[in-house]
C-alpha positions in Angstrom: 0.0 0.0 0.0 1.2 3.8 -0.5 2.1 5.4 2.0 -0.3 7.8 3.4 0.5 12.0 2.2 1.9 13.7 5.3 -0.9 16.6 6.3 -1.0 19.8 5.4 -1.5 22.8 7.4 -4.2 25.4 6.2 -2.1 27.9 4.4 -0.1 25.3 2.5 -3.3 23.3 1.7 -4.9 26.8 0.4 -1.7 27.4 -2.0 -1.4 23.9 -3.2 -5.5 24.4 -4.1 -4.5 27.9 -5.8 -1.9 26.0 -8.0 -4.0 23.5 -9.1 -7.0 25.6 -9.8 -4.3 27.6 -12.0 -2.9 24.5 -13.1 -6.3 23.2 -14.4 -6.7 26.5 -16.7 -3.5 26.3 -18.0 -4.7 24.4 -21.3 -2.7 25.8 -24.0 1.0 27.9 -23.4 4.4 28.4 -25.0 7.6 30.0 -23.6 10.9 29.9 -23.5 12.8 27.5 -20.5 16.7 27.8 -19.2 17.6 23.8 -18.4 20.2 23.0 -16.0 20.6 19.0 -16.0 22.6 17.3 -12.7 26.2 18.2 -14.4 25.5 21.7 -14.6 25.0 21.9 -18.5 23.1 25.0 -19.1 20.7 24.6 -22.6 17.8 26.6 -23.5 15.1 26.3 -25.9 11.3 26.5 -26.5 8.5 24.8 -24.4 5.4 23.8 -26.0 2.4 22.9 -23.5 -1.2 21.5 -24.5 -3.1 19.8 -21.7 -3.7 16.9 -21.4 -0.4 15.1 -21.6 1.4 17.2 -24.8 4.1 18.8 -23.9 7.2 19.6 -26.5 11.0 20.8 -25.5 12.7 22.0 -28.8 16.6 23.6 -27.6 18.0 25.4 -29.5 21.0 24.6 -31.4 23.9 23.5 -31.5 21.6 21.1 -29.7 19.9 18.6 -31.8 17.2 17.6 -28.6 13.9 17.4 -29.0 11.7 15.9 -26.4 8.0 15.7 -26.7 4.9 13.8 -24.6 2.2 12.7 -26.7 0.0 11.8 -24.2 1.4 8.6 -24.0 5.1 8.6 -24.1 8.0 10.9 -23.8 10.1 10.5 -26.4 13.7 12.0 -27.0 14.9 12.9 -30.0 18.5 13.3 -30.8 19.2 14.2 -34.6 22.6 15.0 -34.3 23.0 11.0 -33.3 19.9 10.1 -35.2 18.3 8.6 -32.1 15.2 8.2 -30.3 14.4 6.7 -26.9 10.4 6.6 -25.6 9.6 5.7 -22.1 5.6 6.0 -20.9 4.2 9.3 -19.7 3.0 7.5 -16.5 6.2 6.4 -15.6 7.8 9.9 -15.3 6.9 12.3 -12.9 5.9 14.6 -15.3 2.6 12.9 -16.0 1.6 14.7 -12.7 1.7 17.8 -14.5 0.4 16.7 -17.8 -2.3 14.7 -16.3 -6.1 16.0 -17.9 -7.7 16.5 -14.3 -4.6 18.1 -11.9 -5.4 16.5 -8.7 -2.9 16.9 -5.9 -5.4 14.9 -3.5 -5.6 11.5 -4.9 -2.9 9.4 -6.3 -0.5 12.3 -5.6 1.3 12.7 -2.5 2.2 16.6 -1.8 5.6 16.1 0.5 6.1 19.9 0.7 4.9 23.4 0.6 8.1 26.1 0.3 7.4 30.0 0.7 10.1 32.3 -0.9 10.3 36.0 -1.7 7.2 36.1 -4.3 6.6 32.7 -4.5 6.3 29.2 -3.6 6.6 26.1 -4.6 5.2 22.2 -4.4 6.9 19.2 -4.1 4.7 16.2 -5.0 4.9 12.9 -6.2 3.4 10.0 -7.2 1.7 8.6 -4.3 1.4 4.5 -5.8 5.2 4.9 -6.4 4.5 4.1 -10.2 6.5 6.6 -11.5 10.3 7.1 -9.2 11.3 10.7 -9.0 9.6 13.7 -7.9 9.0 17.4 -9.4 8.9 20.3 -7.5 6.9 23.0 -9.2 7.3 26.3 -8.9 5.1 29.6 -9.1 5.1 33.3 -8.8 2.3 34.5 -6.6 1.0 37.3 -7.8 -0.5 37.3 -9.7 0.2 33.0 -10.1 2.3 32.0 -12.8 4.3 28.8 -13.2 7.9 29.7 -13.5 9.3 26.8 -13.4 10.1 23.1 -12.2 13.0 20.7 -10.8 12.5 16.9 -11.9 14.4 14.4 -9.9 15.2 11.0 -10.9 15.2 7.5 -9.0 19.0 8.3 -8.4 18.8 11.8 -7.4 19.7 13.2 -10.6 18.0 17.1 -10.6 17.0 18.8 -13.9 16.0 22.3 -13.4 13.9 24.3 -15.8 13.7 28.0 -15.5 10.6 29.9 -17.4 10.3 32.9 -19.0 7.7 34.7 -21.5 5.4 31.9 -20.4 2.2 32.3 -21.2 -1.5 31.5 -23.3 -0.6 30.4 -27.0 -3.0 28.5 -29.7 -3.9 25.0 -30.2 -1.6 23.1 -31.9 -2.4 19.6 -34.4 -1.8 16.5 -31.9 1.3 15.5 -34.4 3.3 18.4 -33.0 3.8 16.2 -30.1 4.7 13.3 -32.0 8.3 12.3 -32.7 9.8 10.8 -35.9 12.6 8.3 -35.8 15.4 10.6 -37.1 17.1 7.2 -38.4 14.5 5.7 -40.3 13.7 9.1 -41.6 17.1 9.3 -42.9 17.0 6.3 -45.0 15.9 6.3 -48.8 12.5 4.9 -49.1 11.4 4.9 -45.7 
C-alpha cells in the first residue's frame, strides 16, 4: 500500500488548491525554459504545452534535442546521433503535471509546501510509487504564474527548468507532439 500523504497545514493546503486551480486552466501555453541538468550543463530552448499530456522541448542549437509527450510517451529525439528513446508518460513524474484532471489529493502525495520571496513552490509525487522521481513546481504568486520546475530522478539526478515569456498560445495539431525516428527518416525509401 502507498504510504499515506503527510498533512498539510491550512495555508499550504490553500496554496497547493490555488496551484491546481491555475494549473487546471492552464490548457494551451508556450515560452521559453533555461535547463540545468545534474552536471551543470546549461541549454535553452522552446516549451510547447497542450493539456492533457502534450508537452514539447525544442533547444535550440547546436543542440539537436527534441523531447515531446504525446499523451502517451515521452520520447527524445537526438538528430545529431539520429536517435530516439520513448519511455511512458505515467512512468515519469511529469505525468503529474500533464495529467487531464490536476489532482494533488488523490494518487498524488504533496511532500512539501516552500514559501520564498514572491513565490512558492510544491513538491509532489506519485503517491502509488509508479512513477520514481519527484518534481517540484514552482510559481510566482502574484499574480500566479508557473515559473518553473525541478525533476528528480530515482537516483537523485535534478534537472531544473527556468521559465520565461510563459504564457496562453493556440492549439496546436496533436502530431506536434509526436516524434519521428530521425534514423528511419534518414533512409531512402522509408
Amino acid at each position: 500500500a502507498a504510504p499515506a500523504p503527510p498533512a498539510l497545514t491550512a495555508p499550504d493546503a490553500a496554496l497547493v488548491a490555488r496551484a491546481v486551480a491555475y494549473l487546471q486552466d492552464l490548457t494551451t501555453a508556450k515560452g521559453r525554459f533555461v535547463q540545468t541538468d545534474a552536471r551543470g550543463t546549461v541549454t535553452g530552448g522552446t516549451l510547447y504545452l497542450q493539456r492533457p499530456g502534450k508537452a514539447r522541448y525544442e533547444y535550440d542549437p547546436p543542440s539537436g534535442l527534441v523531447i515531446a509527450s504525446d499523451g502517451y510517451k515521452v520520447s527524445v529525439v537526438d538528430r545529431r546521433l539520429k536517435t530516439i528513446q520513448s519511455y511512458p508518460l505515467g512512468l515519469t513524474p511529469l505525468s503529474l503535471f500533464l495529467a487531464r484532471d490536476i489532482r494533488l489529493d488523490k494518487g498524488v502525495m504533496v511532500t512539501g509546501v516552500g514559501r520564498a520571496a514572491g513565490g512558492f513552490s510544491i513538491t509532489a509525487r506519485d503517491g502509488h510509487r509508479k512513477a520514481e522521481g519527484q518534481i517540484v513546481l514552482d510559481f510566482a504568486a502574484s499574480p500566479i504564474a508557473l515559473t518553473g520546475w525541478t525533476i528528480t530522478d530515482s537516483q537523485g539526478r535534478a534537472v531544473r527548468v527556468a521559465l520565461a515569456a510563459f504564457g496562453p498560445t493556440s492549439r496546436r495539431e496533436p502530431k506536434f507532439f509526436e516524434l519521428a525516428d530521425p534514423a528511419r527518416a534518414a533512409r531512402p525509401g522509408t
